[in-house]
Structure formats: structure tokens, C-alpha cells
Residue frames as a rotation matrix with the C-alpha (Angstrom) as fourth column:
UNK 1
0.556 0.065 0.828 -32.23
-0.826 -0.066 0.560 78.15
0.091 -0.996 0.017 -58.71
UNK 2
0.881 -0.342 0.327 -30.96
0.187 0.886 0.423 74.41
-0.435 -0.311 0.845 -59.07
UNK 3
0.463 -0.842 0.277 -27.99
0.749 0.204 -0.630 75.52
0.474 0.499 0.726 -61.10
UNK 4
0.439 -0.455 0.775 -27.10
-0.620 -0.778 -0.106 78.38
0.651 -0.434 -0.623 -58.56
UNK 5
0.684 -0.211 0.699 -27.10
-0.543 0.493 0.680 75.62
-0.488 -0.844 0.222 -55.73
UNK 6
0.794 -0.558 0.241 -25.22
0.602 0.777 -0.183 73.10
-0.086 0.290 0.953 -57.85
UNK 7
0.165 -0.788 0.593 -22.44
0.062 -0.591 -0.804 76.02
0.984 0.170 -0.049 -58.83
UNK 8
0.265 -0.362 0.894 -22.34
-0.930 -0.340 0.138 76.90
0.254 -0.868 -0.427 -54.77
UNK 9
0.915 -0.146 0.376 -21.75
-0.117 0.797 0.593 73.26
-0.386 -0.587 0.712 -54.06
UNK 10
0.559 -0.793 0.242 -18.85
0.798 0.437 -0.415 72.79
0.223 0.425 0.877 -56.62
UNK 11
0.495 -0.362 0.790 -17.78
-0.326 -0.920 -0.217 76.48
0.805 -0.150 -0.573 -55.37
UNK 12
0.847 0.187 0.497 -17.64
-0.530 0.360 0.768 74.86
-0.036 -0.914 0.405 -51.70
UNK 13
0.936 -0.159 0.314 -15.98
0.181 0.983 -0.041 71.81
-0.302 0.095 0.949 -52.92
UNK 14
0.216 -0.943 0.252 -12.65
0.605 -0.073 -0.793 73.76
0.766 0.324 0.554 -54.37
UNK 15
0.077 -0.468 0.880 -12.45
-0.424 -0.814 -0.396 76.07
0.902 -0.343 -0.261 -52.03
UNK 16
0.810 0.090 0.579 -12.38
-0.585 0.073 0.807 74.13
0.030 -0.993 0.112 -48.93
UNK 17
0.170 -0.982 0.084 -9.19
-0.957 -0.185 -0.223 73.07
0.234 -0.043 -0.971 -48.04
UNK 18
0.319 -0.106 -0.942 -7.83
-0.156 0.974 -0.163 69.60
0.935 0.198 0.294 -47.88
UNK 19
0.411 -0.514 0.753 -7.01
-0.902 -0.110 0.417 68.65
-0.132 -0.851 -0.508 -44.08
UNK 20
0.420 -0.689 -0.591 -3.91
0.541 0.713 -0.446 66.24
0.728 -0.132 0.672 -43.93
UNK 21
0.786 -0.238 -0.571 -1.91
0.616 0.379 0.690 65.61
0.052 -0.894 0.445 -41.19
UNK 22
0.415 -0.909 0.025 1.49
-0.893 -0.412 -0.183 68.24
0.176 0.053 -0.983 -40.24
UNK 23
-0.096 -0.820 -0.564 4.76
-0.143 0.572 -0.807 66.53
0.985 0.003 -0.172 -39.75
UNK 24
0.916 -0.113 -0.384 5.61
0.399 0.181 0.899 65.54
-0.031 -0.977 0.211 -36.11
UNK 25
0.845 -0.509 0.165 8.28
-0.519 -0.854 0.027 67.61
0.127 -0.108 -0.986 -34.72
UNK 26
-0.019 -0.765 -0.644 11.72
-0.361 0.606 -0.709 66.38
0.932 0.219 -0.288 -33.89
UNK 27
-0.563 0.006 0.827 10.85
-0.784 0.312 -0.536 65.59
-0.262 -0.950 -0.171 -30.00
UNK 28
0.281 0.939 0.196 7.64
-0.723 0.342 -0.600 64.00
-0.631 0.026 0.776 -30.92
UNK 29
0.409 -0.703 -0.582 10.18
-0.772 0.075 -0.632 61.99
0.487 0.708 -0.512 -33.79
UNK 30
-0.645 -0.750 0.147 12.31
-0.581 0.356 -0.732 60.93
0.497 -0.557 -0.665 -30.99
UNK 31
-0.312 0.463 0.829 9.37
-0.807 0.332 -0.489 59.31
-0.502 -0.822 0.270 -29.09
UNK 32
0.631 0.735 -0.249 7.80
-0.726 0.446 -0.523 57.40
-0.273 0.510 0.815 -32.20
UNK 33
0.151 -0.648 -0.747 10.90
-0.666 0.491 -0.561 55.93
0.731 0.582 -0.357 -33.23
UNK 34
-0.485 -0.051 0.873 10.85
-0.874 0.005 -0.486 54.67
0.021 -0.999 -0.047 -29.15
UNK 35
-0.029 0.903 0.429 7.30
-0.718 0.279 -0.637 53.70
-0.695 -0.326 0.641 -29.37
UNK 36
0.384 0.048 -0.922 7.93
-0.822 0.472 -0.318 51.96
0.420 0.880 0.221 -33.09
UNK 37
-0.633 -0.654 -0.415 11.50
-0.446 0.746 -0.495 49.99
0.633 -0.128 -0.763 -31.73
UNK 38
-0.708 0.121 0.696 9.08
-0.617 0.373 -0.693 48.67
-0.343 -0.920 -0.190 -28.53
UNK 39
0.609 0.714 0.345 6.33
-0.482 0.679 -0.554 46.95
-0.629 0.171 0.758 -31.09
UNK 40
-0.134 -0.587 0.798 9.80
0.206 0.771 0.602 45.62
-0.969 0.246 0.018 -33.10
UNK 41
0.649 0.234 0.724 9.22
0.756 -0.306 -0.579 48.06
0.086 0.923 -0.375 -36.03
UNK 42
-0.044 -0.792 -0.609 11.36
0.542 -0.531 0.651 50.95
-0.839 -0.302 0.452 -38.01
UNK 43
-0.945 -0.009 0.328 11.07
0.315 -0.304 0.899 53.10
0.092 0.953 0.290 -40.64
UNK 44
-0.210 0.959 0.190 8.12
0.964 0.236 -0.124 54.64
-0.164 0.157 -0.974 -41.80
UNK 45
-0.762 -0.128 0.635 6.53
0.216 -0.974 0.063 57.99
0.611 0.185 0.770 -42.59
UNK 46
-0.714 0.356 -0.603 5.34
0.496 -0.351 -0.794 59.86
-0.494 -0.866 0.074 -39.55
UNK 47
-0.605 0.329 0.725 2.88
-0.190 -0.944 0.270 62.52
0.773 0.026 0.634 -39.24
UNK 48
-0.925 0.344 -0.160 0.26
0.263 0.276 -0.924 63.58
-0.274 -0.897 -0.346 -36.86
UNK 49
-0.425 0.899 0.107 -3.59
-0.527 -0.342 0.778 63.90
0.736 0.274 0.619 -38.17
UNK 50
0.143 0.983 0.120 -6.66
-0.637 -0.001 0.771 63.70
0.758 -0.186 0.625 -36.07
UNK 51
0.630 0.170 0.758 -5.65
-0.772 0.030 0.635 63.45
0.086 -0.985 0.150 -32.37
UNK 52
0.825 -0.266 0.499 -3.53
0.022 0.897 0.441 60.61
-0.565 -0.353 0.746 -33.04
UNK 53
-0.117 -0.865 -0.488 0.40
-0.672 -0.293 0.680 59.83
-0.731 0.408 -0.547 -34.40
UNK 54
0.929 0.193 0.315 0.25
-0.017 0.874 -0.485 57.76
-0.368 0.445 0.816 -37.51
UNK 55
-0.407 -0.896 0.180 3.49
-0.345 0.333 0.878 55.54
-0.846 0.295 -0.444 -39.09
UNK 56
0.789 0.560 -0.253 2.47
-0.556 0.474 -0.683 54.43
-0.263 0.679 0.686 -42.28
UNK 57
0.745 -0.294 -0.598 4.68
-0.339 0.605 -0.720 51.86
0.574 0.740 0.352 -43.84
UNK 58
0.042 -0.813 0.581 7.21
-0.884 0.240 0.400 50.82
-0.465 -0.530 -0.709 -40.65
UNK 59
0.023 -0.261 -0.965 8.94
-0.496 0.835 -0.238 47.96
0.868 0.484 -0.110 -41.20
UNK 60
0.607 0.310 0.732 8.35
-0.784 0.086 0.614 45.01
0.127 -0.947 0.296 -38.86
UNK 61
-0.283 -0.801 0.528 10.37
-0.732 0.536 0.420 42.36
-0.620 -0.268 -0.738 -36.96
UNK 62
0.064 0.453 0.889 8.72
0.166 0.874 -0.457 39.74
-0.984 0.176 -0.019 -39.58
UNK 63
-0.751 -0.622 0.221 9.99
0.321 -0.052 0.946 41.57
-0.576 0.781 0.239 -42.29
UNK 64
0.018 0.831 0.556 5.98
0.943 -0.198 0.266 42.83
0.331 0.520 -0.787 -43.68
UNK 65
-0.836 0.144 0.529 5.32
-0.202 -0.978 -0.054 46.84
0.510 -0.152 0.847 -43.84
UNK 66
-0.398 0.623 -0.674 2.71
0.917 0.289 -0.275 48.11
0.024 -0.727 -0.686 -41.19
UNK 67
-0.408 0.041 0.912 0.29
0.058 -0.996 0.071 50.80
0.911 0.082 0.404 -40.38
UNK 68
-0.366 -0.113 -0.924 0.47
0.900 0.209 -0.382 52.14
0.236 -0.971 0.025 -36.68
UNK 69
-0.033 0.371 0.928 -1.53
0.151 -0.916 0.372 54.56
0.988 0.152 -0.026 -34.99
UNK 70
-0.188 0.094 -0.978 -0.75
0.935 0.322 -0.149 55.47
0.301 -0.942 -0.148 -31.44
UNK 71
0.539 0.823 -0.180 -2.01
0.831 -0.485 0.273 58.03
0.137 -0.297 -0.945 -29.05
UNK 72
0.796 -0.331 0.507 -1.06
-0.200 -0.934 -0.295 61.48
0.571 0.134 -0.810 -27.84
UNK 73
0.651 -0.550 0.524 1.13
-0.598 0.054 0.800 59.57
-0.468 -0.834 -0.294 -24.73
UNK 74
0.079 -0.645 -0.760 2.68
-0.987 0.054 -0.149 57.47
0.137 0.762 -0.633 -27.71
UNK 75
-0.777 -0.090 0.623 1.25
-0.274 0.939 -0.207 54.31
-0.566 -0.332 -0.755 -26.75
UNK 76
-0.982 -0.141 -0.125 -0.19
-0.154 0.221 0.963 51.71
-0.108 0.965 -0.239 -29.47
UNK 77
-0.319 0.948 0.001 -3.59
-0.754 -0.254 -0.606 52.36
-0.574 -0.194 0.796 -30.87
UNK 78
0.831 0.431 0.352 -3.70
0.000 0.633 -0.774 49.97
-0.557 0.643 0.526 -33.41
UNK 79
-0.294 -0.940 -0.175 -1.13
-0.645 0.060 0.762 47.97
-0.705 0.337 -0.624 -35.84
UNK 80
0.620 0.719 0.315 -2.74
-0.089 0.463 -0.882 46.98
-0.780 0.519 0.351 -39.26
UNK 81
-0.613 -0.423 0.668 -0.74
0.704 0.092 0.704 44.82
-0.359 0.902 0.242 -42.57
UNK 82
-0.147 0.197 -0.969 -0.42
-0.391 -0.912 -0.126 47.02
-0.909 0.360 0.211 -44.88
């Protein structure tokens, strides 16, 4: 019995898919780069995961890399050194 449950857990555990963010489309692109230049950042790698747009590495007017996370209207949830 305990080594059926332990096999269905590690069964579980490969077979469930990894959930990562999709790209962001090329509109949705065109806004972030917007929403980036208005906090005085550029660059980064986009995507969208869990309700929200994330930038990971932008580069900021101060010259230090950032992670940004802003909302679905593309306004700024949060802007943490990276």
C-alpha cells in the first residue's frame, strides 16, 4: 500500500505539467515597452504568467537590472533590484 501511494505521487509529479508564463504578443509588446520607458527602464524579457505582465531583467535609468510586474491595464505592480 505505502509503496503504491509513494509510486502514484512520483507518477503525479512527472506527469503534471510545468506552468510558465506564454510570451506576450506583439500589441501587448508595444504597451510594455510604453509602460517600461514611463518607470525609465528598457530591455528585458517579457512574458505574461499569473494574471500579471512580468519584465525580468529591464535595464534602469541608474544603470542596475530590475524586476517589474505590472497589471493587465499595464500599470506598475511592483519594481524589485534584481
Amino acid at each position: 500500500m505505502r509503496t503504491t501511494i509513494l509510486a502514484l505521487g512520483i507518477l503525479g509529479v512527472l506527469i503534471t505539467p510545468a506552468f510558465a508564463g506564454r510570451p506576450v504578443t506583439d500589441e501587448e509588446r508595444t504597451k510594455l515597452v510604453e509602460a517600461l520607458k514611463a518607470q525609465g527602464c528598457t530591455g528585458g524579457k517579457m512574458e505574461f504568467d499569473s494574471n500579471k505582465f512580468e519584465v525580468d531583467d529591464a535595464t534602469c535609468a541608474d544603470g542596475k537590472k530590475y524586476d517589474l510586474d505590472f497589471d493587465q491595464a499595464f500599470a506598475l505592480l511592483k519594481k524589485k533590484a534584481d
